[in-house]
TORTOR-270082 format. One line per 3 residues: number of its first residue (from 1); their letters; for each residue x, y, z of C-alpha. Coordinates in pm, whole numbers, plus 32768, in hexadecimal, padded with zeros to 4 digits. Layout:
TORTOR-270082
NUM) a) X Y Z | ...
end
This chain:
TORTOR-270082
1) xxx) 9F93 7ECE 9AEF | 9F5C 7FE2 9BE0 | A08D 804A 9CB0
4) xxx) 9FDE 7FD7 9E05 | 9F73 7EA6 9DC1 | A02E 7D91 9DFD
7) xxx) A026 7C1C 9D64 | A029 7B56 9E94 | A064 79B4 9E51
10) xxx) 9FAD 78D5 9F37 | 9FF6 7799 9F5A | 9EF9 7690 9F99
13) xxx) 9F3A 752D 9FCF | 9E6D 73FF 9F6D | 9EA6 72BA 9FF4
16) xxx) 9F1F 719E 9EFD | 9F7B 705B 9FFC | A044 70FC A113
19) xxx) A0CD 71E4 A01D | A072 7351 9FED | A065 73D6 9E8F
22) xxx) A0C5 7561 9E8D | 9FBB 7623 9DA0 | 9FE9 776C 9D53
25) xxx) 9EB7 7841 9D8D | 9EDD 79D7 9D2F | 9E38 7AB3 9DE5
28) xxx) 9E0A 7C39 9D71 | 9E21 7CE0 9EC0 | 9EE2 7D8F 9FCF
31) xxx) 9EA9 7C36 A0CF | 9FEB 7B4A A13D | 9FF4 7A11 A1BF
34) xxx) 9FF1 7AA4 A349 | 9EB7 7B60 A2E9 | 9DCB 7A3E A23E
37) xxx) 9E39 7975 A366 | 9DB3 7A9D A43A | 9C94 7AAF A38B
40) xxx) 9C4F 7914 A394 | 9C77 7925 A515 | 9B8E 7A36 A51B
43) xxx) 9A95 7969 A47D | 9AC2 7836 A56F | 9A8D 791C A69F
46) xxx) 9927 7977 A5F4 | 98F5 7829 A5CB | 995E 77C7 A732
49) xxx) 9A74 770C A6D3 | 9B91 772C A7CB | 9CE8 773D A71F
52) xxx) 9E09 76A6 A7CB | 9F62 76DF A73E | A02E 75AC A7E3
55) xxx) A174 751C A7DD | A18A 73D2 A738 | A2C8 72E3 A6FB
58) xxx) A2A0 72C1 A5AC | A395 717A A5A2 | A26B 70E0 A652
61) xxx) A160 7193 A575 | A13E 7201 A421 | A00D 72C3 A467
64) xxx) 9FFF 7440 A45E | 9EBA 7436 A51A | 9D44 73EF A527
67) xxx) 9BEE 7415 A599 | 9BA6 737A A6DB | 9A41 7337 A767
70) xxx) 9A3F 7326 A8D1 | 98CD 7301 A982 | 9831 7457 A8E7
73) xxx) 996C 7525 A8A4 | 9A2C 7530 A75B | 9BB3 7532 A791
76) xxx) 9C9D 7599 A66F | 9DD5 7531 A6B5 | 9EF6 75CA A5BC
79) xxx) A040 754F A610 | A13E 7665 A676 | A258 75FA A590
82) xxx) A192 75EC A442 | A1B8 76E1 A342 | A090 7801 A2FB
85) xxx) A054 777A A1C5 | A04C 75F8 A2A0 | 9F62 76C4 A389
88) xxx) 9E84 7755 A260 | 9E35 761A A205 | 9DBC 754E A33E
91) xxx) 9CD6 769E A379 | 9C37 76B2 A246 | 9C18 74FA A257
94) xxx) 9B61 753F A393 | 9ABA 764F A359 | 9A0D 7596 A217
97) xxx) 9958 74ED A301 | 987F 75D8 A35E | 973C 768A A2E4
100) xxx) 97B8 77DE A26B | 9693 7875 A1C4 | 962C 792A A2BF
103) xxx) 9760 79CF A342 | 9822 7B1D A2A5 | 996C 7AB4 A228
106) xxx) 9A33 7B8B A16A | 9A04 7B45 9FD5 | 9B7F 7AD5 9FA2
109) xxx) 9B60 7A02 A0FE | 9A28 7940 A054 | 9ACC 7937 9EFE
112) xxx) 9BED 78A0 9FAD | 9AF9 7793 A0C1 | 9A1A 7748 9F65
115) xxx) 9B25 7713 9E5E | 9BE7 761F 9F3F | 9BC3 749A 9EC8
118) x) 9B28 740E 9FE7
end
């Protein structure tokens, strides 16, 4: 392996019950977690998607977040005390949703938004 390039893990989380099940998913490339979840809000904002990152009592919630509909506007709502990786996953979720054909999205971004078990 080349000196500059890194093996970066990512972890991605599928739902089982109200479990999540860590799966390890390797990545060849200089991108951390911070970055793809750049990169995913990046690609709400195209999508008009506003992004909220909001506190949450998670004794009262076990949610991390969701997509919210309200009258014409999409709201993603990310709660502030989740993990990245936690955060990685209720983007790409939502994000799923839409119709990405059309839109640039960086090859490892669409690997990563297409390889996902919906």
């Amino acid at each position: 392996m080349h000196q500059d390039t890194k093996k970066v893990v990512l972890f991605l989380w599928i739902e089982k019950s109200r479990y999540a099940l860590p799966i390890c998913f390797q990545i060849i490339k200089l991108m951390n977690e911070e970055i793809i979840l750049n990169q995913l809000e990046e690609l709400a904002n195209k999508l008009e998607i506003l992004v909220r990152d909001e506190k949450m009592n998670i004794e009262e919630s076990s949610s991390n977040g969701g997509l919210c509909r309200i009258e014409e506007e999409y709201i993603l709502i990310l709660n502030s005390k989740a993990t990245v990786k936690e955060k990685i996953h209720v983007m790409i979720k939502a994000l799923q949703q839409f119709d990405l054909s059309g839109i640039y999205i960086k090859p490892v971004i669409r690997e990563l938004l297409e390889g996902y078990e919906k």
